[in-house]
N, C-alpha and C positions, 0 to 999 in steps of 0.2 A: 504493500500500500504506500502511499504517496503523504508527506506531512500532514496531509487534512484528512487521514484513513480515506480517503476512497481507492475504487483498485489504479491501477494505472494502467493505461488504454492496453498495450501490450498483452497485461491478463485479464481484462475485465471479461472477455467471451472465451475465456478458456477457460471448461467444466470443472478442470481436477480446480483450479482457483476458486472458482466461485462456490465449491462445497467445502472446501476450507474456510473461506472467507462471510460464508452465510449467515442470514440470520436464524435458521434452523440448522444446530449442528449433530451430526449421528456419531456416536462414538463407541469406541469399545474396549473393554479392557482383558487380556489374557496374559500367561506366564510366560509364554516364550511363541521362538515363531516354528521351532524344529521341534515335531511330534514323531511317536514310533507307533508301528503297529499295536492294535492292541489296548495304548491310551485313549483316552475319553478327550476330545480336543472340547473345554470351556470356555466361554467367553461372557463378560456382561456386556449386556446392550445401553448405553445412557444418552439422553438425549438432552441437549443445553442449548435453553430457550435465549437470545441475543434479541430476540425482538422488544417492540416495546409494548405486544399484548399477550395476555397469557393463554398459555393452551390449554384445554378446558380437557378436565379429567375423561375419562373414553378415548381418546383421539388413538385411533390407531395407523401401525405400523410395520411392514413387511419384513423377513429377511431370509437370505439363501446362503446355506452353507454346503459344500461338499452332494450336491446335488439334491438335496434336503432343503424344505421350508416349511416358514411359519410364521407368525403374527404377534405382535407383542401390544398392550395397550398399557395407558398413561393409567395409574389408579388413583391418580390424585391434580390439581390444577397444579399447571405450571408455569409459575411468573415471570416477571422478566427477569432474565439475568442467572437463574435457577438453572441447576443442576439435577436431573432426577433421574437411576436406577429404573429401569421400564422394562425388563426380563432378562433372560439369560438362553444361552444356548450352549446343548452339549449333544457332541457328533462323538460317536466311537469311532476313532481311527483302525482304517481295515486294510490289506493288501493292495487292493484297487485304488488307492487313493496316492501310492506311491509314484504313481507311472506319469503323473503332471501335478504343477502348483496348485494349491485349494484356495478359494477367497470365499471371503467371509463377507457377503454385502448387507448393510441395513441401512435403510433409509435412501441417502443417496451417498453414501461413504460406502469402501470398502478396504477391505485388507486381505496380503497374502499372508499364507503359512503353507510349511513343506510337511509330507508325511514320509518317512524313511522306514524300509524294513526291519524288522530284530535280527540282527547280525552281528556278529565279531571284527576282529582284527584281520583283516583279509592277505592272505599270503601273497608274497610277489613269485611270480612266472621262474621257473628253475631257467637257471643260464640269466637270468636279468642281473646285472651287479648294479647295486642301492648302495650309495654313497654319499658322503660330504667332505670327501677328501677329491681334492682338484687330482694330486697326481695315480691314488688309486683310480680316482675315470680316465685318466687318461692312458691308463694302461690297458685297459681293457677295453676303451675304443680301437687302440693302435691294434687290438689282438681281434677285430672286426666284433664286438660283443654288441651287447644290447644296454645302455648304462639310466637308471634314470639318479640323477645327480640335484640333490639337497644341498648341497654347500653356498658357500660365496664365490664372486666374479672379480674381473678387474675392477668393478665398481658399484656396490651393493650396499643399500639402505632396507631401514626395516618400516615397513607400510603400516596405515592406520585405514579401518572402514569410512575415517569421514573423513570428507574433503577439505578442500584451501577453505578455512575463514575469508570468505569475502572478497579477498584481492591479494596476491602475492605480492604485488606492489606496493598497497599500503603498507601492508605487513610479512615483508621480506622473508621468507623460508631459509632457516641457518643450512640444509640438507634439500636443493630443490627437487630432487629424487624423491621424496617425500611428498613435496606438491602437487599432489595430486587431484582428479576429479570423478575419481570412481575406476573402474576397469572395463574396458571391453572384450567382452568374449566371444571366440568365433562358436555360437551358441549350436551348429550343426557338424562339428569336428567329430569324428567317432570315439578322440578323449572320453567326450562328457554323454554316451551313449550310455550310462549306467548313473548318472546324476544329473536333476532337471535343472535346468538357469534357463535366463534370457539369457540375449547379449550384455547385458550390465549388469552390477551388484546391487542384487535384491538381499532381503536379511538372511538368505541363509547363506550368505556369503560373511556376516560378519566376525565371527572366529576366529574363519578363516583367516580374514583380511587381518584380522589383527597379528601384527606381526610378522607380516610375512616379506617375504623379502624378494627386494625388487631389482630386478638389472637393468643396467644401462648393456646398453649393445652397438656394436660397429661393425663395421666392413664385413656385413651380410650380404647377398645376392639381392636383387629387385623384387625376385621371386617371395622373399621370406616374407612371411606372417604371421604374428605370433599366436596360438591357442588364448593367453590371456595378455592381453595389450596394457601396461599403466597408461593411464591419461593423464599424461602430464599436464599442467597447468601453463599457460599460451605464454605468459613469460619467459617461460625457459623453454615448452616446446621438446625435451630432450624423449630422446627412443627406447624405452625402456618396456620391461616385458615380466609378469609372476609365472610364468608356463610357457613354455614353448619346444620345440623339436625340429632336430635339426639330424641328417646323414651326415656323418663324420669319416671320412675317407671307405674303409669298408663298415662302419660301427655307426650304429643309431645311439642318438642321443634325446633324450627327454629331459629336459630340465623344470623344477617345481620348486618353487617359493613358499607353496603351501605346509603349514604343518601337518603331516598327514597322520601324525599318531596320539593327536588328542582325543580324549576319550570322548567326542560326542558323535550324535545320528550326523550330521554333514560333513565330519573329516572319516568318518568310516565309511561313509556311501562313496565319497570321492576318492579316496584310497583304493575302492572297489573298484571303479569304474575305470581310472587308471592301470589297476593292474592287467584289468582283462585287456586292454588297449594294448598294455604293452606283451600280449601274450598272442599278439594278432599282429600282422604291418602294416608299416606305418601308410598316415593317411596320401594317399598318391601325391598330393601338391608340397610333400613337404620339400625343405632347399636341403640344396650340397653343398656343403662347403669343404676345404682343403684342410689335413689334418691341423698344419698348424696355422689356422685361425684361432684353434685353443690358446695356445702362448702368446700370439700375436695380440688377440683385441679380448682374451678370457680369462687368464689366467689371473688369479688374486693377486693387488697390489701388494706394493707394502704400506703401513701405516706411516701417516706424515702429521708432524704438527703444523697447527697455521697459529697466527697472531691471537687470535682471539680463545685459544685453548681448545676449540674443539676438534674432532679428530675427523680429519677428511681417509679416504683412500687412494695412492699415489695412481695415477691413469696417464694414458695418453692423453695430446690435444685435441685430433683430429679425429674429432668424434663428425660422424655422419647420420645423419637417422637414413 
């Protein structure tokens, strides 16, 4: 909104805006957004009157969940300014509900949530070498293997799920690797053929995100694309990537920023998905690059001090996106 609260022209006829910004607001409350089979997914339904006339007790109200609906009504007037509890909803989480995202609509709001199978710790593919050591992957690239590689690069920060405050200009980013604006994912790669996403980070992304670690990348092919893209923030603009894969002279290469061995429903479904990917080959479009690209634009720097004390990692200059 604009100093006088009204919208500003840009969002006034955009709907996700103007159900945010209404004066009838639908809301809801739940514990999380990653559900397993099996669980009971609740939710309260509450409606917060912004108008300046009250809604008169009866008024009812629709909502659809997980292919499921129902009707909630107001038991009491609701004034202006008031906040009022107006039912609840609970869906038993089943099999069928894993295979796409679920949303939860009432009124004219809505929300997602993901449902995950009951599963373990998912084994990686025999002959895959799982690493975080630069020079063990590189040995066993050089020996034509299959490597998916957890460590650091010549140039690695560790990510957060939210984005730049505002402006990176105003408020200068100490790590611009870090300035980010969410991620893009190539949301039809056969990667993520066992875990559902868009192309961007929706919340069952957030865990993940947290912490995870991001490359800068250079002197790639044209051809290259990365499975998960950082959006770096237009200030800086830089190429950086949490997922990506890449043919390394005769050895495939998988690289992931993800933690894949926290104990929740969304680093175990995506562990899953992952492994079976890499138990299959790789997606046709992926690039070739020459073994030593590794050493050249990959291999971990070393730590440098700057002025201001904080710790950069030593790179080249001629970074290229």
């Amino acid at each position: 909104r604009d100093p006088f609260y009204a919208l500003k022209t840009a969002y006034a006829d955009k709907p996700a805006f103007n159900t945010i910004w209404g004066e009838r607001n639908f809301l809801a409350r739940f514990e999380k957004f990653d559900w397993t089979v099996g669980e009971t997914f609740r939710a309260k339904l509450l409606f917060r009157n912004l108008s300046d006339r009250t809604v008169s007790a009866g008024t009812r109200w629709t909502w659809t969940c997980a292919g499921r609906s129902g009707e909630v009504v107001s038991a009491a007037d609701i004034a202006p300014g008031a906040l009022a509890e107006v039912g609840a909803v609970a869906v038993r989480v089943t099999e069928a509900m894993t295979s796409a995202k679920q949303t939860l609509a009432f009124g004219s709001n809505r929300w997602n949530f993901w449902a995950y199978p009951q599963e373990g710790t998912a084994a990686w593919p025999d002959g895959v070498t799982v690493t975080d050591d630069f020079g063990t992957m590189s040995a066993a690239l050089a020996d034509g293997k299959t490597v998916l590689y957890t460590g650091r690069s010549r140039e690695t920060s560790r990510g957060t799920f939210k984005p730049v405050y505002w402006s990176s200009n105003w408020f200068p980013a100490r790590d611009p690797l870090k300035a980010t604006l969410g991620t893009w994912f190539d949301a039809e790669h056969p990667a993520f053929d066992g875990f559902v996403t868009d192309g961007f980070t929706d919340w069952q992304w957030y865990y993940l995100c947290q912490g995870a670690k991001i490359h800068r990348l250079a002197g790639l092919p044209e051809d290259f694309r990365p499975i998960g893209l950082s959006v770096n923030d237009l200030h800086f603009s830089l190429f950086a990537a949490t997922l990506f894969e890449l043919k390394v002279g005769d050895g495939r290469l998988l690289v992931c920023g993800y933690d894949l061995e926290q104990d929740r429903p969304a680093a175990r479904r995506l562990r899953s998905s992952l492994s079976r990917y890499l138990a299959a080959e790789p997606a046709p479009k992926t690039a070739r690059v020459p073994f030593d690209w590794l050493t050249q634009n990959f291999a971990p720097g070393k730590k440098a001090k700057v002025p201001d004390g904080s710790v950069v990692y030593a790179c080249k200059t001629n970074w290229t996106a």
